[in-house]
N, C-alpha and C positions, 0 to 999 in steps of 0.2 A: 588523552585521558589525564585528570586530576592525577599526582603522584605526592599529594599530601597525608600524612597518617594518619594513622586507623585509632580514634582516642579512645581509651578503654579509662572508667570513671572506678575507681576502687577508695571507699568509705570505711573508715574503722576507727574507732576510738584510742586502740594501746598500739603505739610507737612502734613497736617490733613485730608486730603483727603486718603493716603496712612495709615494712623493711622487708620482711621475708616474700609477700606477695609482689614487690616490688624485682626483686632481685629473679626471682620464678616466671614472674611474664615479658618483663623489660628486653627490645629485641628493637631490630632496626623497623620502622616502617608501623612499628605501632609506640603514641604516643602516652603513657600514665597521667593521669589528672587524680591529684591525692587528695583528700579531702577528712580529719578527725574528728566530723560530726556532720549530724544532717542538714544544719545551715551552711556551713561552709559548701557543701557539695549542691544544694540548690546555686549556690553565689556561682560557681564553675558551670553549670546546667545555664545559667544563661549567658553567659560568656562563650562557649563551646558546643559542638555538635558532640556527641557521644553513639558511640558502637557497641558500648556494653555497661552494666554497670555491676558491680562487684558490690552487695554490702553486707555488713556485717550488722548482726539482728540487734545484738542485746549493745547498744548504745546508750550513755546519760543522754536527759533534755529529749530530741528526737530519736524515736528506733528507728532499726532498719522499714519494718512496716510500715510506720507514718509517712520515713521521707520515699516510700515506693506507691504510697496515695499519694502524696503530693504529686507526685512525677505522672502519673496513672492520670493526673485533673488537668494538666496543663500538654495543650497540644503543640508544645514544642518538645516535650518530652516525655509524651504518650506512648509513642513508639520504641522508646528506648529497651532492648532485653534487659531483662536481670533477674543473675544469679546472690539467693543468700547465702550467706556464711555463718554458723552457729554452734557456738559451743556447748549450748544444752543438749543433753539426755534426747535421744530420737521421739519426738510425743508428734502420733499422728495429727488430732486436732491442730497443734503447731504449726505441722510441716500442711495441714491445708490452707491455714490463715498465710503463709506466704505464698502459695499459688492464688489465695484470691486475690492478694495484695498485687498481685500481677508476674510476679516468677518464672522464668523458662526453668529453674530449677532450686534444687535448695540441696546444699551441700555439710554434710556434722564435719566440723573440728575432732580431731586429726583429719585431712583431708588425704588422700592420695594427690599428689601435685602433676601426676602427668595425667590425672582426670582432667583436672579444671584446666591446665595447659591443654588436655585436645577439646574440652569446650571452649574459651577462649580463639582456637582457632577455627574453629566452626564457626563467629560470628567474626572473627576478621573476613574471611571467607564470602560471607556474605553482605558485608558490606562494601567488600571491591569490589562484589558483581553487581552489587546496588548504583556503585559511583559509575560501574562500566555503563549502564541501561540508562544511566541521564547523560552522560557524555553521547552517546548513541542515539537520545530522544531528542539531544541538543542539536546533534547533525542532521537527524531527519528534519526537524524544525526551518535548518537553518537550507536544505535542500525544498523545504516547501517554497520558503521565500523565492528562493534562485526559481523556482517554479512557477510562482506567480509573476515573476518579473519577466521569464520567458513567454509566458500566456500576454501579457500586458503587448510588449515586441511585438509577438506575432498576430494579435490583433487590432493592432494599430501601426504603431510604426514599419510593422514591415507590408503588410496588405494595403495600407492606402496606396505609396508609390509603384507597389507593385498593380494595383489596379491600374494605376497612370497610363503603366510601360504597355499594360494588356490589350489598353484603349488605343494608345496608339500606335501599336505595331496593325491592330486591323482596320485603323483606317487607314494605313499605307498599304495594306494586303489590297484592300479596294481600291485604294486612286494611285496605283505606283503607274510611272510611265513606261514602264518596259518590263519585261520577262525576269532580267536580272534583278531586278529593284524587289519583283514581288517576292520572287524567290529570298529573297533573304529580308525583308519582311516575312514572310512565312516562319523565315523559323527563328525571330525571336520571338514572335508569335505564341510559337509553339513552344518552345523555353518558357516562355511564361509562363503560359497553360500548366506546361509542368511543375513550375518551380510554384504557381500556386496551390495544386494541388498537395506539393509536399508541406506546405502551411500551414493547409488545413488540415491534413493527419496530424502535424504535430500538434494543432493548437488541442483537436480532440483530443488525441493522447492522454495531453497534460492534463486535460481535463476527466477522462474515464482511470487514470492513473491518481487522480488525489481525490478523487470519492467524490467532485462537487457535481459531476454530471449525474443527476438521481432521474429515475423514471416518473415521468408524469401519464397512466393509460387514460386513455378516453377512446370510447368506443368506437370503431372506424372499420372500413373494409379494406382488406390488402387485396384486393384484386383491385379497387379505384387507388390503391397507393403505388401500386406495380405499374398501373398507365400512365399515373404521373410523374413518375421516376424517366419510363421510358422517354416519354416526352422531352423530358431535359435534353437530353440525347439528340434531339431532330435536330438539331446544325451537325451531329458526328458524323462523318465521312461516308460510317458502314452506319448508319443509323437504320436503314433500309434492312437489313440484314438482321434486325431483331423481332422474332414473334414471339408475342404472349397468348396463353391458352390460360385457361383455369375451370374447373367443374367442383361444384359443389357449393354451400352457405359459406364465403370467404371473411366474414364477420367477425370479429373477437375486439378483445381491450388491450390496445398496446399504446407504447411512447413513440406515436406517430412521425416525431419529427427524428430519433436515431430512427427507429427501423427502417425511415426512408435512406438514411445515410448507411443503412448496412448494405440495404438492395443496392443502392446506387454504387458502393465498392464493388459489389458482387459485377455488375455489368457493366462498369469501368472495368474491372481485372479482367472480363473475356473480351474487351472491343480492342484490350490493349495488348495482349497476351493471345487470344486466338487465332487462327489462320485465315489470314486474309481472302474475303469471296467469301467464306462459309457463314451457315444461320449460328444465330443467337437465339438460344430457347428460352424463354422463360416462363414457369408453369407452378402451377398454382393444382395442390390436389387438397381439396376441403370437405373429402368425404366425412372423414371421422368426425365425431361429434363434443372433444374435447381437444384435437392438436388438428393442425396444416403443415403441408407440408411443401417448400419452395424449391425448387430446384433451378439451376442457372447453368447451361452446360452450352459447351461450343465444341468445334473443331483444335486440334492439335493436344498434345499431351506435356506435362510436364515431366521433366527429367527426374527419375525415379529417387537420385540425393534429395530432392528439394523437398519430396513429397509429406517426410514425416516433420519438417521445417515449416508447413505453411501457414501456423499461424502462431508463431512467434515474432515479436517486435523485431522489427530489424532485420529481420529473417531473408535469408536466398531468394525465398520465393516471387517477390516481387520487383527485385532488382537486378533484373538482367536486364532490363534493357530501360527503365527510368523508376522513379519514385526511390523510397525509402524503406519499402516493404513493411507499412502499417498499416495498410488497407484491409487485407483478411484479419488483422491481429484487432483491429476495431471492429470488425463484424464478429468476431470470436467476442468478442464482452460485451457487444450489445446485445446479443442472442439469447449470450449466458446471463446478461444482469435480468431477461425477459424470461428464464427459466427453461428455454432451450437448448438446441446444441445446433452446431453446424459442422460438419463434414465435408471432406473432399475427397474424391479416386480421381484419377486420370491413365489412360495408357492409348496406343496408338490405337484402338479399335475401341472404342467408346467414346474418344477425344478428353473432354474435363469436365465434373459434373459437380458441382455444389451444393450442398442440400442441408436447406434451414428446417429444423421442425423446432414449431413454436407452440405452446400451449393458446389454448383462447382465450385466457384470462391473464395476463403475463405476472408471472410467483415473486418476482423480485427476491431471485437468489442473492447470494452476494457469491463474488467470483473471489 
């Protein structure tokens, strides 16, 4: 964080006027910028940022007034507060031509000095919480970049060779000469498989994490998007082992190509995660006439810690035994960007059940 001072602008005409406000606010961490008429203190105005400005009404040449329109015209010093200082007689019309003139306040001579001292620090105050939220907007900034430089990696530099390694570990899965050869092709194979999968959550991530992944609906059927998902599947090992059912008009307007990548987490998490031999459901209920509702359940349960963990980034849930555990954590935002929700139970007698409900028109919440 900047630890440069706080410059408070104080204008006055008589010499010892400025002595005594000087010696009353002067502290460490805030700087005085003195100024004995209203041109001089424009000359400082553009030289300097300013946190406050102090002026005093009844000046020869420029008043307080004029040089607080001046300041009021120029959007470098638009923003600037300011309190007047004035030794006339309290006259209400007065005291409103300095609020229109632009005033946080207007103070009569004799002043109480631990007033303007706790005003005064009410605008130090706020302007270090001012410098804190651009130091902070500077870092998120500068975390976009590191963002976009990770998205750039991950879809290219690191998925091309990773495609390489993908391509040829399965052609040595097919033509290895012996048992041992295939065997271990197999499993860089499968390290791959996995380590692309972790890729791709992150390249999503990055991209449902910085806003630019926005919903595009067009009208489409999720009972023809749930066969198409499933099909991806037909090389998986238990690919046999998945049935889909659905009843009802499965219709609606959604962003066809995430909610394909939600389902496809949804039935990657049970083909990787379920117990081995058992079905894979997936089912489709489109009675209602405004929502659907998906469910993705299989065999085994998850361990009751992880349950209320399942769909945060990073999360238990999906790393016990490979990934990164973004998988649910991007079906949770693509559901929720589609104005849905998605839920999970699991225990040893129901096994694990997932369930999307989705409106038919998707709302484009924001998460």
């Amino acid at each position: 964080m900047r630890n440069s001072s706080v410059n408070i602008l104080i204008v006055d005409d008589i010499a010892h006027n400025i002595t005594a406000l000087e010696a009353l606010l002067a502290r460490p961490g805030i700087e005085l910028l003195v100024a004995n008429s209203g041109t001089a203190a424009l000359d400082l105005l553009l030289k300097h940022e300013a946190a406050l400005a102090i002026l005093d009404v009844n000046m020869p040449g420029m008043n307080g007034f004029e040089l607080a329109s001046l300041m009021r015209g120029s959007p470098r010093t638009s923003h600037v507060p300011i309190i007047f200082l004035t030794a006339t007689a309290e006259d209400v019309s007065r005291t409103f031509r300095g609020y229109e003139a632009g005033a946080v306040d207007f103070l009569h001579k004799p002043f109480d000095p631990r007033i303007l001292q706790s005003k005064v620090d009410v605008f130090v105050q706020l302007e270090q919480h001012k410098r804190q939220l651009a130091d902070q907007l500077l870092a998120t900034q500068q975390l976009l970049e590191a963002n976009e430089m990770l998205m750039a990696v991950l879809g290219h530099d690191l998925r091309t060779p990773l495609g390489t390694v993908l391509a040829s570990a399965e052609y040595l899965v097919r033509s290895a000469p012996d048992e041992q050869s295939a065997t271990v092709a197999g499993r860089i194979r499968n390290s791959s498989q996995r380590m692309s999968r972790m890729v791709h959550q992150l390249l999503n991530l990055a991209r449902l994490q910085g806003g630019r992944m926005q919903l595009q609906p067009r009208a489409s059927e999720l009972a023809t998007l749930c066969r198409g998902v499933i099909e991806e599947f037909a090389t998986h090992e238990r690919a046999g082992q998945i049935a889909f059912t659905s009843r009802g008009n499965t219709t609606g307007t959604w962003d066809t190509d995430l909610l394909w990548q939600a389902i496809s987490n949804l039935i990657s998490n049970a083909l990787h995660h379920g117990e081995q031999n058992s079905p894979i459901t997936v089912d489709i209920d489109a009675d209602d006439s405004k929502w659907l509702r998906l469910t993705v359940s299989n065999r085994g349960a998850i361990p009751a810690g992880v349950l209320p963990h399942l769909f945060e980034a990073f999360g238990p849930g999906e790393r016990t035994r490979e990934g990164l555990g973004l998988g649910l954590h991007i079906v949770h935002k693509i559901v929720h960007m589609h104005g849905g929700k998605v839920t999970g139970k699991s225990d040893d007698i129901i096994g694990t059940i997932f369930t999307v409900e989705l409106p038919r028109t998707a709302q484009s919440w924001v998460s």
